[in-house]
C-alpha positions as CSV (number, residue, x, y, z in Angstrom):
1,X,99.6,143.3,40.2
2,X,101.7,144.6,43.4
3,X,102.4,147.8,43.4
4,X,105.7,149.7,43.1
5,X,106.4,150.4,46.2
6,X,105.6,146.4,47.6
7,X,107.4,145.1,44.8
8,X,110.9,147.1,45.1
9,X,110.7,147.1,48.4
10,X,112.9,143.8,49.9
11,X,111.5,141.1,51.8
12,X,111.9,140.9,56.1
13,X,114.8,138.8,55.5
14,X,117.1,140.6,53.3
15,X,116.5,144.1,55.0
16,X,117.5,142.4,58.3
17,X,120.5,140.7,56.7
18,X,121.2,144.3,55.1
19,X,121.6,143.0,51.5
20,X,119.8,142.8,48.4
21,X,116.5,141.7,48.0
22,X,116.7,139.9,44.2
23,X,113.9,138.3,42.4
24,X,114.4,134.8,43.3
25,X,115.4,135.2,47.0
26,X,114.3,132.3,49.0
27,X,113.2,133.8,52.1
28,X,110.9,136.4,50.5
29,X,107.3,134.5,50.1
30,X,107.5,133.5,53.8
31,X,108.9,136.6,55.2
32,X,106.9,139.6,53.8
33,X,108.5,143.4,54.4
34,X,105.3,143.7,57.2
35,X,106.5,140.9,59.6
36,X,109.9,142.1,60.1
37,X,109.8,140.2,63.8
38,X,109.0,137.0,62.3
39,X,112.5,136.4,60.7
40,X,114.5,138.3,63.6
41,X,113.2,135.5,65.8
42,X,113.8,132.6,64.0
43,X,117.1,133.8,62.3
44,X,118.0,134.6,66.6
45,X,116.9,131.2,67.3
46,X,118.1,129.1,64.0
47,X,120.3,131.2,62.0
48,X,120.2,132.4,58.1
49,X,121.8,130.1,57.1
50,X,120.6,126.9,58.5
51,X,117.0,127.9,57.7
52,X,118.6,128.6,54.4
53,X,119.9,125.1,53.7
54,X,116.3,123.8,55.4
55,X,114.1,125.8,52.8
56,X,116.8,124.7,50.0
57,X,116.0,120.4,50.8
58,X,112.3,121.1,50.9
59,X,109.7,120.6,48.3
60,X,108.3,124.2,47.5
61,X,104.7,123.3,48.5
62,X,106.5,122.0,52.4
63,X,108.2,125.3,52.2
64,X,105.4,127.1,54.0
65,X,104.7,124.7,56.8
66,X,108.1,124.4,57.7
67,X,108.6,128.4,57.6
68,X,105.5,128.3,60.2
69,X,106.4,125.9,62.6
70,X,110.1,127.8,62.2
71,X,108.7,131.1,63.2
72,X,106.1,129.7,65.9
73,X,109.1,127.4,67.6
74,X,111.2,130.3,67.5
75,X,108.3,132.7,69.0
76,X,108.1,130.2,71.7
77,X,112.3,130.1,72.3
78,X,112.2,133.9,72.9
79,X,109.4,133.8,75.2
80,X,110.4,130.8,77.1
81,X,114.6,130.1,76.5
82,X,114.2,127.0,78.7
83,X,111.1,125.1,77.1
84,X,110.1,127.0,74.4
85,X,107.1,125.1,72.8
86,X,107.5,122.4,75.1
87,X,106.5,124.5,78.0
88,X,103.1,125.9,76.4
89,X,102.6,121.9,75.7
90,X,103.1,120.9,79.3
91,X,100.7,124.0,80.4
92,X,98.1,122.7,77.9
93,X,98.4,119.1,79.3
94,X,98.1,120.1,82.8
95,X,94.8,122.3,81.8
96,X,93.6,118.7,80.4
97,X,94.1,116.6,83.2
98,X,92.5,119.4,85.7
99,X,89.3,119.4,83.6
100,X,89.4,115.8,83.1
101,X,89.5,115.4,87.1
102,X,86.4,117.7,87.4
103,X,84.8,115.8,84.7
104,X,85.3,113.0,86.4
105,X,83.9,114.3,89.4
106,X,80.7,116.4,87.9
107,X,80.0,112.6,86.2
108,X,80.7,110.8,89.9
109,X,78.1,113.3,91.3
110,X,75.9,113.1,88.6
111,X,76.0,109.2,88.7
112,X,75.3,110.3,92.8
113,X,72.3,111.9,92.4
114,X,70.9,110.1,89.5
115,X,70.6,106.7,92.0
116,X,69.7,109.1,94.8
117,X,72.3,106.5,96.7
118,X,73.9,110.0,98.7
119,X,73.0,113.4,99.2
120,X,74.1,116.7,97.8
121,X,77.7,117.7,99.0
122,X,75.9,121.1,99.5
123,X,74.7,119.1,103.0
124,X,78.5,119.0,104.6
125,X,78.1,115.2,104.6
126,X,81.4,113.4,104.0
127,X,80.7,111.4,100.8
128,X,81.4,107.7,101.0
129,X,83.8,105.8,99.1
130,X,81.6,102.3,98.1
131,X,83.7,99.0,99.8
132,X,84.4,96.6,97.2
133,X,84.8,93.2,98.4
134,X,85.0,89.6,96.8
135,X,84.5,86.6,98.4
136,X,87.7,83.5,97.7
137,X,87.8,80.2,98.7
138,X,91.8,79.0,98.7
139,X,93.0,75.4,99.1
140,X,91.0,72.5,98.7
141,X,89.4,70.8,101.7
142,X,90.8,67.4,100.2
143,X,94.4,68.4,100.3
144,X,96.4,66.5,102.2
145,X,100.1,67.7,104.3
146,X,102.3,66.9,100.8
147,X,102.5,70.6,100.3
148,X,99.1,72.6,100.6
149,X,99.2,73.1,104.0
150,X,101.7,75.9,103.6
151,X,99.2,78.7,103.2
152,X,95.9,77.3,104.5
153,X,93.3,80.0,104.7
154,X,90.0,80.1,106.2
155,X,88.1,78.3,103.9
156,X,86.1,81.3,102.9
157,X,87.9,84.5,103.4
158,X,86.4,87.8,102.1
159,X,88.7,90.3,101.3
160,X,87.6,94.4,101.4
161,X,89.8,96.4,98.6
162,X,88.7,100.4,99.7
163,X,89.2,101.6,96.1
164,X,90.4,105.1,95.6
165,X,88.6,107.3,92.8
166,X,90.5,109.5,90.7
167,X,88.3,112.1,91.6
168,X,88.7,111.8,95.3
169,X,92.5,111.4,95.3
170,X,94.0,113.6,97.4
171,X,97.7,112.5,97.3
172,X,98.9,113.8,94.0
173,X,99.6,117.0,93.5
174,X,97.2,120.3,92.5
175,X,97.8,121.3,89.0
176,X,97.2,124.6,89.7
177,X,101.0,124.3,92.2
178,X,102.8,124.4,89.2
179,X,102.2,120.4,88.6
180,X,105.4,118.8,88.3
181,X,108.8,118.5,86.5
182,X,109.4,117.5,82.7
């Protein structure tokens, strides 16, 4: 059992609001005496009443999760009025795709030295991009002037496609700049 002085005294939410804490007060599991910050954010960001009428069309056991992702939303709003939890998402993405890049390159490099097919980039040697190239044969030598003359190439004509790795891309932005809108 509680004792006297936890059990009389009212919950974060009613001593905010100024008003009496009474037994079944809806706001009192979720927003003990000891986080008094927790409901001045999200009742700042949402308003008594609306996480009132929220808590009311829940199920009791939802009650808590919502109460949580209320007071971490509203956490977020006060730190960031612009993005809120939006922004800390965005940051968390960008952190994502800069380790993926390095990843990708520690696996390129690995790949690199396993086939011994370059040398260290400790060596200042420019690493090579590999030339991918596919040989096509277009038209058919039995075509006569009825309409496949129009675009007669060579009949074997290899084509060089210089592949860019993600790794090696240079053209889109650094994440640490600040990386882009949302």
């Amino acid at each position: 059992m509680a004792s006297s002085s936890s059990y009389n005294s009212p919950c974060a939410a009613c001593k905010f609001l100024r008003r009496k804490c009474l037994p079944g007060c809806i706001f009192a599991p979720y927003f003990p005496p000891e986080e008094p910050q927790k409901f001045a954010n999200v009742h700042k960001i949402f308003g008594a009443s609306n996480v009132t009428k929220l808590l009311n069309e829940l199920l009791p056991h939802q009650r808590e999760d919502a109460v949580n992702s209320l007071a971490y939303e509203a956490e977020a709003r006060v730190r960031d009025p612009v993005y809120g939890c939006v922004g800390a998402i965005s940051f968390l993405q960008r952190q994502v795709q800069k380790l993926q890049k390095e990843l990708d390159s520690a696996n390129a490099d690995l790949l690199r030295f396993a086939c011994n097919d370059m040398p260290p980039p400790s060596l200042s040697v420019p690493p090579q991009i590999p030339q991918r190239s596919f040989s096509a044969r277009f038209g058919n030598n039995n075509e006569s002037a009825s309409g496949g003359e129009f675009y007669r190439p060579s009949p074997t004509t290899t084509y060089s496609y210089p592949y860019s790795l993600p790794w090696t891309d240079t053209s889109s932005e650094d994440i640490n700049d600040g990386g882009g809108n949302l």
